[in-house]
C-alpha positions as CSV (number, residue, x, y, z in Angstrom):
1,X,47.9,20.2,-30.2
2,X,45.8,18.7,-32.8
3,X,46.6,15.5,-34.4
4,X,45.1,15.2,-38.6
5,X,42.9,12.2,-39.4
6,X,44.8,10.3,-41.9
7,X,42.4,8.5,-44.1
8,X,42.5,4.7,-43.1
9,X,42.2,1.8,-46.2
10,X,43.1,-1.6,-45.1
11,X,42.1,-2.7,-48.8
12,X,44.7,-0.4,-51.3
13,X,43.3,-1.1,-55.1
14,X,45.0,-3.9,-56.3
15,X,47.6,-3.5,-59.0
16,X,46.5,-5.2,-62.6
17,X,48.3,-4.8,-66.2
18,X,46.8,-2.6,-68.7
19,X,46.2,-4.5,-72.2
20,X,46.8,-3.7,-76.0
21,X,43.5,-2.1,-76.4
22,X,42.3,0.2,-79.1
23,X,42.0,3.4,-77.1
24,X,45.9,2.9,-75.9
25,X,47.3,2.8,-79.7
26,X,48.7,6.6,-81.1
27,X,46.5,7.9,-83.6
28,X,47.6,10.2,-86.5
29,X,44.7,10.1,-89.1
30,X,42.4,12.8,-89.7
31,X,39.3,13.2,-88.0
32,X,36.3,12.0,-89.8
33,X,32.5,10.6,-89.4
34,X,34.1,7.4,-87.8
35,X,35.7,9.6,-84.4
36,X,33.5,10.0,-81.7
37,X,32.4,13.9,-81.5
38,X,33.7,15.4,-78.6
39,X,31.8,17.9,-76.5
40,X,33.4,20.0,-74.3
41,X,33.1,23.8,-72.7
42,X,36.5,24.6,-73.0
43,X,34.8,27.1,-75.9
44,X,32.1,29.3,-75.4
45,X,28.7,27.4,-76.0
46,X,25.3,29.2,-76.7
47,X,22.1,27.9,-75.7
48,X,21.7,24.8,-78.6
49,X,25.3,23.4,-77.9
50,X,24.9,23.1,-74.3
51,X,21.8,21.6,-75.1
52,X,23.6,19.2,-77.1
53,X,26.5,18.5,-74.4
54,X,24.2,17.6,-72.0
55,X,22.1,14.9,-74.0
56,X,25.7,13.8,-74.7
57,X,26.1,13.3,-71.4
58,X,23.5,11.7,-70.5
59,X,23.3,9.2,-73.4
60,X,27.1,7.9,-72.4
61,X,26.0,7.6,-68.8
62,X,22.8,6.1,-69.3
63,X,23.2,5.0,-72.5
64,X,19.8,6.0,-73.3
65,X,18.3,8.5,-75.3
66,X,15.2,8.2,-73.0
67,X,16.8,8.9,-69.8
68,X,16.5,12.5,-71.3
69,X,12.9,12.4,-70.7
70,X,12.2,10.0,-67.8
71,X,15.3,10.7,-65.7
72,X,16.3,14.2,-66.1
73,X,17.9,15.7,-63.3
74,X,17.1,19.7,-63.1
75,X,19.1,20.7,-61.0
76,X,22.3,19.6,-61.8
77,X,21.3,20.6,-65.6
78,X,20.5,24.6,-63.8
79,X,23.9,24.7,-62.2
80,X,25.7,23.6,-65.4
81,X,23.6,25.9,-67.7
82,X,25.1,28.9,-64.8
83,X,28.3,27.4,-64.8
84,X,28.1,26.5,-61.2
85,X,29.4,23.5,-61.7
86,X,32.1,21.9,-64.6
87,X,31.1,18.6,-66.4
88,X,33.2,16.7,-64.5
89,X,31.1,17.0,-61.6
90,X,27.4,17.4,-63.7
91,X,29.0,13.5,-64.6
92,X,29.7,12.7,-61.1
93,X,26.1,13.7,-60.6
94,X,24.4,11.7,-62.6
95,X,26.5,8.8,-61.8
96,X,25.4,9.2,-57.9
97,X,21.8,9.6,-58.9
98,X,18.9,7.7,-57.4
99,X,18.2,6.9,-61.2
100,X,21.5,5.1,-61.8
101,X,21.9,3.7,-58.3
102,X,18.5,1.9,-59.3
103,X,18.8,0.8,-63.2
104,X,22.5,0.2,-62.7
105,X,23.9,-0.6,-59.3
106,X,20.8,-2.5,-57.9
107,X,20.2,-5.0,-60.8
108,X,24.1,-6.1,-61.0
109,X,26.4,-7.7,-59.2
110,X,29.6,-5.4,-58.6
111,X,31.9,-6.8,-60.7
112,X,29.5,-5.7,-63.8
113,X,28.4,-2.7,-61.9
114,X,32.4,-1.8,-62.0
115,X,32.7,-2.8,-65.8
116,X,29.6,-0.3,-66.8
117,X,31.1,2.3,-64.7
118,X,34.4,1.6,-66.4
119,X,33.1,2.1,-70.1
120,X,30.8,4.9,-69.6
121,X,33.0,6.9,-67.5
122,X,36.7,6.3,-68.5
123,X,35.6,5.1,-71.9
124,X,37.2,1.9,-72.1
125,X,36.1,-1.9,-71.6
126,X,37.9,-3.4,-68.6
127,X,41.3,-5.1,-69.0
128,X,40.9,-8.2,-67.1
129,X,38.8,-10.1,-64.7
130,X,41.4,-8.5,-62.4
131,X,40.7,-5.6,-63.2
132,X,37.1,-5.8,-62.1
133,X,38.0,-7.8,-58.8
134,X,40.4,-4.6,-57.8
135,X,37.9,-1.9,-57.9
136,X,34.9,-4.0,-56.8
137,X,37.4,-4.2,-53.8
138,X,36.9,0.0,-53.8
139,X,33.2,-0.3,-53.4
140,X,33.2,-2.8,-51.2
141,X,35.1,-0.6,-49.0
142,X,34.3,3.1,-49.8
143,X,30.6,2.5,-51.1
144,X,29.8,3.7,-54.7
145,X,30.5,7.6,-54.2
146,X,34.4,6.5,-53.1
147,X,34.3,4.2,-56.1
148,X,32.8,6.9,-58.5
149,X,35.3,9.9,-57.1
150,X,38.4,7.5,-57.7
151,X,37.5,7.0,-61.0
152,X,36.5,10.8,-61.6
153,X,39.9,11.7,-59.7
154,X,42.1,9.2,-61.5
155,X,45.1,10.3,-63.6
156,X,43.2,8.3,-66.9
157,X,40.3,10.3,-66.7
158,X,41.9,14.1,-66.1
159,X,44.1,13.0,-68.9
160,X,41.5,12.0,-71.7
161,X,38.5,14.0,-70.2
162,X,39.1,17.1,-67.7
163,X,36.7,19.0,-66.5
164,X,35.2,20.1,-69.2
165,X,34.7,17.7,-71.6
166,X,32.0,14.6,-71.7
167,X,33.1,11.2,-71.5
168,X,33.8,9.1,-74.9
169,X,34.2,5.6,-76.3
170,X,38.2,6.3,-76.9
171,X,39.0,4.9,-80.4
172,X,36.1,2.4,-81.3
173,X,37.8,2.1,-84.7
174,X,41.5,1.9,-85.2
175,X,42.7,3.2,-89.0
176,X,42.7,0.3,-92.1
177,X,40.3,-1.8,-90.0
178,X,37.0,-3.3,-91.3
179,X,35.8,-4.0,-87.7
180,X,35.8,-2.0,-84.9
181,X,35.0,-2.6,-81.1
182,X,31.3,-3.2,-80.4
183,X,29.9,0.3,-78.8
184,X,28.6,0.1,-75.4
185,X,25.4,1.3,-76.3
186,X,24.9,-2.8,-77.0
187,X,25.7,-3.4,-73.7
188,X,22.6,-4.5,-71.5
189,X,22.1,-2.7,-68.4
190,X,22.2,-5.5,-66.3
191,X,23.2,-8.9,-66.6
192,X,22.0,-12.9,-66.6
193,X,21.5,-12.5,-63.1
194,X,19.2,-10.3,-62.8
195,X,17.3,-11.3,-66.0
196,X,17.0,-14.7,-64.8
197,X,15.0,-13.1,-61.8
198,X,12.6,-12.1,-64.1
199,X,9.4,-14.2,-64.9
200,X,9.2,-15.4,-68.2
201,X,6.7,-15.9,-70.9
202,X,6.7,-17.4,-74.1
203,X,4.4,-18.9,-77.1
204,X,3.8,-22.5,-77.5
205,X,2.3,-24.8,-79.7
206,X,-0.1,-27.6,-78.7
207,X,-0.7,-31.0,-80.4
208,X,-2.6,-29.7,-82.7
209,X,-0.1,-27.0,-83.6
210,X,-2.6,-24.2,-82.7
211,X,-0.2,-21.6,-80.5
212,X,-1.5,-20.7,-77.2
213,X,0.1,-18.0,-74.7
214,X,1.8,-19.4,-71.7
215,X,1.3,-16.0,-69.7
216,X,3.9,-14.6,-67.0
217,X,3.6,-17.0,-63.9
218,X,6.0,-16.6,-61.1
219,X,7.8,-19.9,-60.2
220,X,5.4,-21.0,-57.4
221,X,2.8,-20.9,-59.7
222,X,4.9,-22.8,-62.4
223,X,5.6,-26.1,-60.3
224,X,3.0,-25.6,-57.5
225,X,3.3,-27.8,-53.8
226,X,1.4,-31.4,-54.2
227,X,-0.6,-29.8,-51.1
228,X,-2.3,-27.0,-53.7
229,X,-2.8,-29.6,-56.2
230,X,-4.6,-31.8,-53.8
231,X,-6.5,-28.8,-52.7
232,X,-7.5,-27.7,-56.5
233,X,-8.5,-31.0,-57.1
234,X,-10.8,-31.4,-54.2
235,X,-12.5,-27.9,-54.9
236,X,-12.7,-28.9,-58.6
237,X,-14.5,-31.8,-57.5
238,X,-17.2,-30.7,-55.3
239,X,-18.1,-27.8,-57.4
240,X,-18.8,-30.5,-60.5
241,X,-21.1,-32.4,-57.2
242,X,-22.5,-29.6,-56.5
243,X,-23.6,-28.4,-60.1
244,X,-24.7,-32.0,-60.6
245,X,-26.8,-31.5,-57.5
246,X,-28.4,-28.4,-58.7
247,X,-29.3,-29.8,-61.3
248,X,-30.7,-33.4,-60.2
249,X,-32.9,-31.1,-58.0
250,X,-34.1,-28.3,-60.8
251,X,-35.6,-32.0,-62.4
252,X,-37.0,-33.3,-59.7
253,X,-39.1,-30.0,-59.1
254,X,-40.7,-29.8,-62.4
């Protein structure tokens, strides 16, 4: 007799209030240029307005027009086109891609990796901090396809989305509001972190207030050992003696 495999999860997601935000309040106003445009193939779609779904798609995933061009992913985009697959999973695809695992999951930490995954897939910004401790707890312990499946599977997302229809910003703009919520799309890709990693370069004026580049130097280069400088200053040294010598002797031969 054969005993099932009950999945084993020592860290259950950890409970955490959901907040007043925009895309919990009732709407009742009539759809205009302010609503997000939904795309969905819950109607039939010709050629053009699949087109347009999945450019859709992959602007609120990768929140870049770009990614159309540099990070396309063929295949998944064949097995949509022959309805192999629902949007649902041509989402889950691109979530799981090399691309994203690189320009997303590898230059944050998981706590922001959870919050982008939050807003481009749910279509929402986080509640809380706790929030983004509870499901960073999830990829700790399932890895980033459990973590993008329990989103993908959660009772939010087959409520707003489906299978069918392409992720959203949910209510950016509430009725008789001047302001709205910021869109994602002004969200940076990664954080301070990983920017901080980066080597910097900047202009900078000299006493004389002529501006000279300060190129890219890594931070070595920018505060150097007192060993190298010792070195440098040596070389410098006997290369001026040596020119001098050169040239002490070019005299004496004439």
């Amino acid at each position: 007799m054969s005993i099932p495999l009950l999945e084993y999860n020592p860290f259950p997601l950890l409970e955490y209030n959901p907040l007043s935000q925009n895309h919990r309040v009732e709407g009742f106003e009539v759809a205009n240029d302010e609503q997000p445009r939904i795309y969905t193939t819950d109607n039939q779609l010709d050629a053009t307005e699949l087109d347009n779904l999945i450019a859709a798609a992959y602007r609120q995933i990768y929140n870049e027009q770009q990614m159309l061009k540099s990070h396309r992913q063929q295949v998944l985009e064949s097995h949509l086109r022959a309805r192999q697959i629902t949007v649902k999973d041509f989402i889950r695809g691109l979530v799981l891609s090399d691309s994203f695992r690189r320009l997303i999951y590898e230059s944050n930490n998981n706590y922001r990796f959870v919050e982008i995954c939050i807003q481009r897939i749910l279509g929402r910004n986080v509640y809380s901090d706790r929030e983004k401790i509870a499901w960073s707890s999830v990829v700790m312990t399932k890895g980033i396809i459990g973590f993008v499946d329990a989103l993908l599977n959660s009772e939010e997302y087959l409520h707003n989305f489906g299978d069918s229809t392409v992720p959203y910003q949910r209510r950016r703009i509430l009725p008789y509001r001047t302001k709205g919520e910021v869109t994602f799309a002004h969200m940076a890709r990664y954080g301070v972190d990983y920017r901080n990693k980066l080597p910097q370069s900047s202009y900078k004026g000299d006493r004389k207030g002529a501006a000279r580049l300060d190129f890219t130097l890594w931070a070595w280069q920018k505060n150097p050992p007192q060993s190298l400088e010792k070195i440098w200053v040596g070389l410098f040294f006997s290369g001026m003696a040596f020119i001098a010598f050169l040239f002490v002797a070019t005299l004496l031969g004439f």
